[in-house]
C-alpha positions in Angstrom: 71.7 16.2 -11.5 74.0 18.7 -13.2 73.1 18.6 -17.3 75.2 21.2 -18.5 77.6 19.6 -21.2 75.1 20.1 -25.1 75.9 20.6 -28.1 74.0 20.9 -31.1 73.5 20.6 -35.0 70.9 20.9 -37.9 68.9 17.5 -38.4 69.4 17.5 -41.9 73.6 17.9 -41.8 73.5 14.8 -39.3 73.7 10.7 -40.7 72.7 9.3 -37.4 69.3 8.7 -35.6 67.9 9.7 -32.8 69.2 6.1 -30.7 72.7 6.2 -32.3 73.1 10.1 -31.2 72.2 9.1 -27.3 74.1 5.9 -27.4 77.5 6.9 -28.5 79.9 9.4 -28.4 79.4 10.8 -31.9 78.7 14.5 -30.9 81.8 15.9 -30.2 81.2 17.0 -26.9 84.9 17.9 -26.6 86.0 19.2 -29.7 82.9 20.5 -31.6 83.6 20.0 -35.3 80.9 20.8 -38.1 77.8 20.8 -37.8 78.0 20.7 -34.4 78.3 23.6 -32.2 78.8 23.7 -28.0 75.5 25.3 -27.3 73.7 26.2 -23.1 70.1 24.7 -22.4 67.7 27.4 -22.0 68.4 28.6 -25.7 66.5 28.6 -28.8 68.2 27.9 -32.0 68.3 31.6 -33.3 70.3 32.5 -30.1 72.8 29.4 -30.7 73.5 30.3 -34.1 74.1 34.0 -32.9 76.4 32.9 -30.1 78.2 30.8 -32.3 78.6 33.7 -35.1 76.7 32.1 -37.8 74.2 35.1 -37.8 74.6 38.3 -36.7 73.4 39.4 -33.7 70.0 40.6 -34.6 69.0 43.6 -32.1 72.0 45.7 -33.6 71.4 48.3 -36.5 69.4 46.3 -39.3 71.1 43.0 -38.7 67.7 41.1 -38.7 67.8 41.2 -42.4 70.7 39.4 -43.2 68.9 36.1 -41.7 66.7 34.0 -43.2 63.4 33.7 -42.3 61.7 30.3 -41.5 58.8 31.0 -43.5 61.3 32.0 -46.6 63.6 29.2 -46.1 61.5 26.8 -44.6 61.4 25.1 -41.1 64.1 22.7 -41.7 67.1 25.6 -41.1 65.9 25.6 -37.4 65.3 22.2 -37.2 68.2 20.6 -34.2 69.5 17.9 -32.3 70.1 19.0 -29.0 72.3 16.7 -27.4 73.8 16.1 -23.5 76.3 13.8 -22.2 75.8 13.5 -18.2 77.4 11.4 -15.4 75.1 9.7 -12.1 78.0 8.7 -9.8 76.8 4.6 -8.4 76.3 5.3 -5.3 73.4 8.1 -6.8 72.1 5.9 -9.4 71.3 2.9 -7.0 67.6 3.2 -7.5 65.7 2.0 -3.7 62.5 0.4 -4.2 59.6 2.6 -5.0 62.4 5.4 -6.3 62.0 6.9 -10.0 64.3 9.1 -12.2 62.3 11.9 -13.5 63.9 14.2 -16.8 62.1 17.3 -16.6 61.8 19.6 -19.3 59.6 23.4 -18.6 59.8 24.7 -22.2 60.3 23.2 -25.9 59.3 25.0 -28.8 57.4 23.6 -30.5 57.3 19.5 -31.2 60.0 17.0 -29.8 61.2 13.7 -30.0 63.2 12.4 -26.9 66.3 9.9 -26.4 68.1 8.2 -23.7 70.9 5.7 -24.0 69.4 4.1 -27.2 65.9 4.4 -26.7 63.0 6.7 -27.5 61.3 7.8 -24.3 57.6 7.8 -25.2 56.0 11.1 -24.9 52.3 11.6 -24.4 52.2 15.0 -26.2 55.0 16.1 -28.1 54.3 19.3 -29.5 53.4 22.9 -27.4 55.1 25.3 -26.5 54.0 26.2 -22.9 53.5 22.2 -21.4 55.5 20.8 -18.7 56.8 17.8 -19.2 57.8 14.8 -16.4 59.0 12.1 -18.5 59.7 8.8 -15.9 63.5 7.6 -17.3 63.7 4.9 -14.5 64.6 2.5 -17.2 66.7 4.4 -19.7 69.0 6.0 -17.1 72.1 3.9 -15.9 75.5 5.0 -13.5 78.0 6.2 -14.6 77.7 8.3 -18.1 74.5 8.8 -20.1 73.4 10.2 -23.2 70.5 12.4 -24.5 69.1 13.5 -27.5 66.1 16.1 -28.0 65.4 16.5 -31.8 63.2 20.0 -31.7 61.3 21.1 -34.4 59.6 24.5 -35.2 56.3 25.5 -34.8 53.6 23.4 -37.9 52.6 26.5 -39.0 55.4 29.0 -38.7 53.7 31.8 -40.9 54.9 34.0 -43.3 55.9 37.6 -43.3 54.4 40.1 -46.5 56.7 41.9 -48.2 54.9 45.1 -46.6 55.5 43.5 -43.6 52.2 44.0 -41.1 51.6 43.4 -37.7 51.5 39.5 -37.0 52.5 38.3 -40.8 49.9 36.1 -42.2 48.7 35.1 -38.9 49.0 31.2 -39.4 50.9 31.1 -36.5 47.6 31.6 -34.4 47.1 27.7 -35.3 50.1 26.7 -33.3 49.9 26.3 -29.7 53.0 29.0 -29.4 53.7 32.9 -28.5 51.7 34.7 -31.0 54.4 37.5 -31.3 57.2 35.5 -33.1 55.9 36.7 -36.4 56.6 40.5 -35.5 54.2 43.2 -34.1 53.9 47.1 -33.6 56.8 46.7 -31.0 58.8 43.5 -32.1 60.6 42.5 -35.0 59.2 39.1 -36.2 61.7 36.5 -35.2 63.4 34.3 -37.6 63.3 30.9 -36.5 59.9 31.6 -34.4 61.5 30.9 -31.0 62.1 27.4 -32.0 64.4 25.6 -29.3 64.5 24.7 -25.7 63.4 28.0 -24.1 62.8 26.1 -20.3 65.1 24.2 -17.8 66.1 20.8 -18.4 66.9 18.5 -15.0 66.6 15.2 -13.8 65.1 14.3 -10.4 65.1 11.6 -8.2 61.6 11.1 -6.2 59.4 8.3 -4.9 56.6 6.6 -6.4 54.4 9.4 -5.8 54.9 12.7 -7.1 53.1 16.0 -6.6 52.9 17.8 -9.6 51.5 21.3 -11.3 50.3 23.0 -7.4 48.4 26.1 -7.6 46.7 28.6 -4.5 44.0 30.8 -6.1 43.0 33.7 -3.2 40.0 36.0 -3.0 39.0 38.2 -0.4 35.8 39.2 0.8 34.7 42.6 3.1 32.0 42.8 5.3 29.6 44.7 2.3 29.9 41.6 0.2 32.7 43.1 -1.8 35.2 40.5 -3.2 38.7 40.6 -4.6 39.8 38.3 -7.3 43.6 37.8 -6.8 44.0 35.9 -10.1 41.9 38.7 -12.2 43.0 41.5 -9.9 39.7 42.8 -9.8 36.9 43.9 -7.7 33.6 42.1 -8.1 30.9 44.4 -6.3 28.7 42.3 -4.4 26.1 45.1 -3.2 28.3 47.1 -1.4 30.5 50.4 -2.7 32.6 49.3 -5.5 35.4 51.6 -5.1 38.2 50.2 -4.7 39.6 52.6 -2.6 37.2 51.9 0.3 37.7 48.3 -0.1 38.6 46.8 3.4 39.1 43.1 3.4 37.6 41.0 6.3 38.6 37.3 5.2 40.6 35.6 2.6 39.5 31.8 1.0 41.8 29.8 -0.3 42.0 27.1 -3.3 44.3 24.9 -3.8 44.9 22.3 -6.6 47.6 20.0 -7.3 48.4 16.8 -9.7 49.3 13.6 -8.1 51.5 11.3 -10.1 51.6 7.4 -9.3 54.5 5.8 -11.2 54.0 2.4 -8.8 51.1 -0.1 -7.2 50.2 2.3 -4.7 46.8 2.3 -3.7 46.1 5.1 -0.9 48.0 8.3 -0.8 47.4 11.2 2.1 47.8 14.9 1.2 48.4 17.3 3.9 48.6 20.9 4.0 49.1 23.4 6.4 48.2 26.8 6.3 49.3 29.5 8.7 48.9 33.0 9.4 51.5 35.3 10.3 51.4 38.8 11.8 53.1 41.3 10.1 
């Protein structure tokens, strides 16, 4: 399902909750008005605010230090409501029996609340930056047109930048579960609002009651001197024959493979299969 109608403003410019902002139409999605502002999802809110020409764009000249810093002005002045207005068509909501809705959401920096047509859809973390999320919306979704709200907050501890500047600021950033760099190094410019925002996709999904989720294939390779390969560490582990890894020839390849299953209904039993083939080059 096509999500690609958002707009967004700062939490503390806005008089409505999280229920009233997905259950009306009071974001303008057609004629943005202040504080709101027509925004894309992936974006984080420093990139919005540039696009919208609040700041200046900050990778040009010294532009950087005309805006304010979270850890100067504080974490609410990249604290948004991100908010989408999407249509289902009937015929695609009809939900058959065992179906689910899924809203996915790859990336939100840092914590999160979440609405749907009124209602808070529970979250079972709501803070990181780097974890998945499959939130099952089978009973907040509806035909026709639907409203969401994603109120995103910055990072608990955002850090603070010494006047003399220095490599990673004052570091408390290394608390948060979050890219380390945001608060500047030897070859970045610390980042104002500490890549706050919705930095992944945002979709929904239709599936069954079962749902694979989070599949990974980890290889390693093995020669006849008892040489191995790590794929994943890109590295040779000498296992009594000549470590160089020029000579290394490999005979055989194993395979792992992991994967999450998700049961959103009364099943009981669920078969796997996977197949594995080889082919010549």
């Amino acid at each position: 399902v096509k999500m690609a109608q958002w707009v967004a403003a700062r939490l503390d410019l806005v008089d409505h909750s999280g229920q009233d902002l997905s259950s009306t139409t009071t974001p303008p999605f057609d004629d943005c008005q202040h504080p709101w502002m027509p925004t894309s999802v992936p974006s984080t809110v420093l990139a919005m605010l540039v696009e919208n020409g609040i700041y200046p764009d900050p990778y040009v000249g010294l532009n950087s230090k005309e805006i304010p810093d979270i850890g100067d002005c504080g974490a609410s002045n990249y604290t948004y409501w991100f908010c989408c207005r999407f249509v289902i068509p009937e015929n695609e909501w009809m939900v058959p029996q065992g179906k689910r809705w899924w809203l996915f959401m790859d990336g939100v920096n840092y914590s999160l609340q979440c609405f749907m047509n009124g209602s808070e859809i529970p979250l079972e973390v709501d803070r990181g930056m780097f974890l998945r999320r499959a939130l099952d919306v089978t009973d907040f979704i509806k035909a026709d047109t639907n409203y969401l709200a994603i109120l995103v907050k910055p990072p608990d501890h955002f850090g603070k930048i010494p006047p003399s500047g220095g490599q990673g600021g004052d570091h408390s950033l290394a608390m948060d579960v979050t890219a380390q760099f945001f608060e500047g190094w030897d070859w970045i410019i610390p980042i104002a609002d500490r890549g706050t925002g919705i930095w992944g996709d945002v979709y929904l999904r239709r599936t069954g009651q079962l749902r694979l989720q989070d599949p990974y294939v980890i290889t390693s390779f093995k020669d006849d001197k008892g040489d191995s390969w790590d794929a994943e560490e890109d590295s040779l582990h000498d296992g009594g024959g000549d470590d160089d890894d020029a000579d290394f020839a490999p005979e055989w390849a194993s395979l792992e493979v992991g994967m999450r299953l998700v049961n959103a209904g009364p099943a009981t039993r669920a078969r796997v299969v996977a197949t594995i083939t080889h082919e010549e080059e």
